[in-house]
Every structure is written in C-alpha cells, then in structure tokens.
C-alpha positions in Angstrom: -15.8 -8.5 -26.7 -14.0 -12.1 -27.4 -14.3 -14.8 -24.4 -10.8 -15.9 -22.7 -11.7 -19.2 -24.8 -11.6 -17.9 -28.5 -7.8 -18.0 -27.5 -7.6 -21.8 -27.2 -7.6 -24.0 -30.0 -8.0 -27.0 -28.6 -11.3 -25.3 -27.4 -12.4 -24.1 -30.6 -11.3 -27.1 -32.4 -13.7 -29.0 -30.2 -16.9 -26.3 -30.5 -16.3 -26.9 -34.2 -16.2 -30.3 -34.3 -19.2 -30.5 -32.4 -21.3 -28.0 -34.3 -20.4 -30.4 -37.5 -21.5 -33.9 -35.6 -24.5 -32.1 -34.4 -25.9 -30.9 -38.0 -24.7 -33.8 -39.6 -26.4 -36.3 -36.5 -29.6 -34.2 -37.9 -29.3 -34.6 -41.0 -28.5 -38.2 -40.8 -31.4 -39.0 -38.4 -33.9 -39.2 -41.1 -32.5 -42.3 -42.6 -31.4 -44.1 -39.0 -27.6 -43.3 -38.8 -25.6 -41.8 -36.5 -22.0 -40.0 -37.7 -20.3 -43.5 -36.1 -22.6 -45.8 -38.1 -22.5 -43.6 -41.0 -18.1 -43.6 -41.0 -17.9 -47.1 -40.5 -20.7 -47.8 -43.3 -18.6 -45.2 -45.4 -15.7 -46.7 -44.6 -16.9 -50.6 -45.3 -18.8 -49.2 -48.8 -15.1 -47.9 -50.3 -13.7 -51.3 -49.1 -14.6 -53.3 -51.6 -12.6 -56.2 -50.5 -13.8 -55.3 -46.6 -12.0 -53.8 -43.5 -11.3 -55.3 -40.4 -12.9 -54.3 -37.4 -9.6 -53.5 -35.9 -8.8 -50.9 -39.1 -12.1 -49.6 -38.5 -11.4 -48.8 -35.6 -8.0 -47.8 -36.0 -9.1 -45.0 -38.4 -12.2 -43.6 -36.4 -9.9 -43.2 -33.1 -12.7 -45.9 -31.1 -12.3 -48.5 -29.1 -12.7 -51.9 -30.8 -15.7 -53.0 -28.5 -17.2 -49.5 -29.9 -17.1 -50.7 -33.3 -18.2 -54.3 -32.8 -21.8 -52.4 -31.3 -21.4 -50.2 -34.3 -21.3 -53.0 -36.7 -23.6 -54.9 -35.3 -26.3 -52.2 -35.6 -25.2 -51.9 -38.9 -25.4 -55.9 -39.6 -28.6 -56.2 -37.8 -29.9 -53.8 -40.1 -28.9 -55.5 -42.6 -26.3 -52.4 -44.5 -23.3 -54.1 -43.7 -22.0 -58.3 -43.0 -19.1 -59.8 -41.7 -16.9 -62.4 -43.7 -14.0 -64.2 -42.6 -10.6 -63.4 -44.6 -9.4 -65.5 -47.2 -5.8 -64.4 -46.1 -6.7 -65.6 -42.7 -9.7 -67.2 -41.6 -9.6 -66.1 -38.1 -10.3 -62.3 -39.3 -13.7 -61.6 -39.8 -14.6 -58.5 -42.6 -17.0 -56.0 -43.1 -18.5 -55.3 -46.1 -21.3 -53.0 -46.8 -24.5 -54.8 -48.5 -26.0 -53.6 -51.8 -28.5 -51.9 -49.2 -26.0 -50.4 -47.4 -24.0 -48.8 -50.5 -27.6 -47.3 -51.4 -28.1 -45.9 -48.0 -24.8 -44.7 -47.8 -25.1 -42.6 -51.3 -28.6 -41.3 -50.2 -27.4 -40.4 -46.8 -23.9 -39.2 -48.0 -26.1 -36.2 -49.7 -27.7 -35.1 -46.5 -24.6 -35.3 -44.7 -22.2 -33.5 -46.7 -25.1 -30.5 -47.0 -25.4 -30.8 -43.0 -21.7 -29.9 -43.5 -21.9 -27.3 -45.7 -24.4 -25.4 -43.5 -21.4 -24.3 -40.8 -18.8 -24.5 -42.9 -20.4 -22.2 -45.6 -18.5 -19.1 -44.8 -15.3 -20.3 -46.0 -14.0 -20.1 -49.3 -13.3 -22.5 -51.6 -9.4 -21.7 -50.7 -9.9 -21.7 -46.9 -11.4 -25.3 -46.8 -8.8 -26.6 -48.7 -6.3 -25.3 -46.3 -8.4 -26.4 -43.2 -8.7 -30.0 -45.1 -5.2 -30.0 -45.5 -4.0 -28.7 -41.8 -6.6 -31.1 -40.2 -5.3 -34.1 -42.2 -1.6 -33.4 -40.5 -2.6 -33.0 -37.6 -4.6 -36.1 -37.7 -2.1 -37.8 -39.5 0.3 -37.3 -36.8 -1.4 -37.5 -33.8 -2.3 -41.7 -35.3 
C-alpha cells in the first residue's frame, strides 16, 4: 500500500535529493568535505581562470555569506585561494590550489560511486532522461 505522499513530487523530489546528499556526505567524509565544499571546490577546479563568490553562489542556490564560510574552509585548508580580478580589482576569485584539484579528483571518485549506490536501479536511458528533466527544471526555476 503507497503513502498519500508517493503522490507528491515535490515530496519525493526532496526524499531523493536527500538520500543522494546523505551517501555522498559519507562518502565524502573520509577526505574532510562536505557536498557544499565539495560543489564549490568542483566548481573553482573547472574555473581555471576562477569564479566569483557571487557566481558560486549564484549556481549552488546559497546565500553569498554561505559561500564566503564555505570558501573560507576551503582556503583555510589550503584547496582553494582568493585573487582579485584583473578585469576589476575590487572582485576577488577563487581558484582551487594544485591540492585542491588533487582532492577534488580523489574525492570526485567516492562521490560519484556514493551516487551510484541509489541511483543504481535506473538504466542507462532513465538517467539520462532524469539528467535532462532535472536540468529544466533547474534551469528555469534560476
């Protein structure tokens, strides 16, 4: 018998999202990242002139003070530093360290198997089409 729940998507969209953050916290923990530090060290690693804070946070959906403590973690850990702009000195980037690109290729193997371990019983087909619906929806809720 289904719960009155398994009806709502917004409900299951956010079960699902938090089984995913939850395996991929665990997976994550062993090398001192979070799924925030590990998207914004993502994030600055495939910048490889830098982001701003404010595009960092633009694209995660947080709160600029979120992703100044964020960055900071990762800066005081030395994976990521901040840079003003040539463009405009006032702007500060971030840009992941050579520590930080190797953390983030070690790490990015534990995460994307922590992903793999609830997503596993779709097919090749039905992630694609999950990708894809999740992107627009995304996409046009930003």
């Amino acid at each position: 018998m289904g719960h009155p729940l398994t009806d709502d998507l917004g409900f299951l969209l956010s079960r699902a999202s938090g089984a995913v953050v939850r395996a991929t916290n665990t997976a994550l923990a062993g090398h001192g990242l979070r799924v925030r530090q590990y998207s914004v060290l993502v994030l600055a690693c495939d910048a490889a002139e830098g982001v701003t804070q404010r595009e960092l946070a633009d694209v995660l959906g947080l709160d600029p003070s979120q992703v100044v403590l964020l960055v900071d973690e990762l800066a005081g850990r030395g994976l990521v530093e901040r840079r003003p702009s040539e463009a405009d000195r006032r702007t500060r980037l971030v840009l992941a360290t050579d520590a930080g690109r190797a953390l983030r290729d070690v790490a990015e193997r534990d995460a994307t198997a922590a992903v793999e371990a609830p997503l596993g019983l779709l097919a090749d087909a039905e992630r694609d089409r999950l990708r894809d619906v999740l992107t627009r929806i995304w996409t046009a809720a930003g």
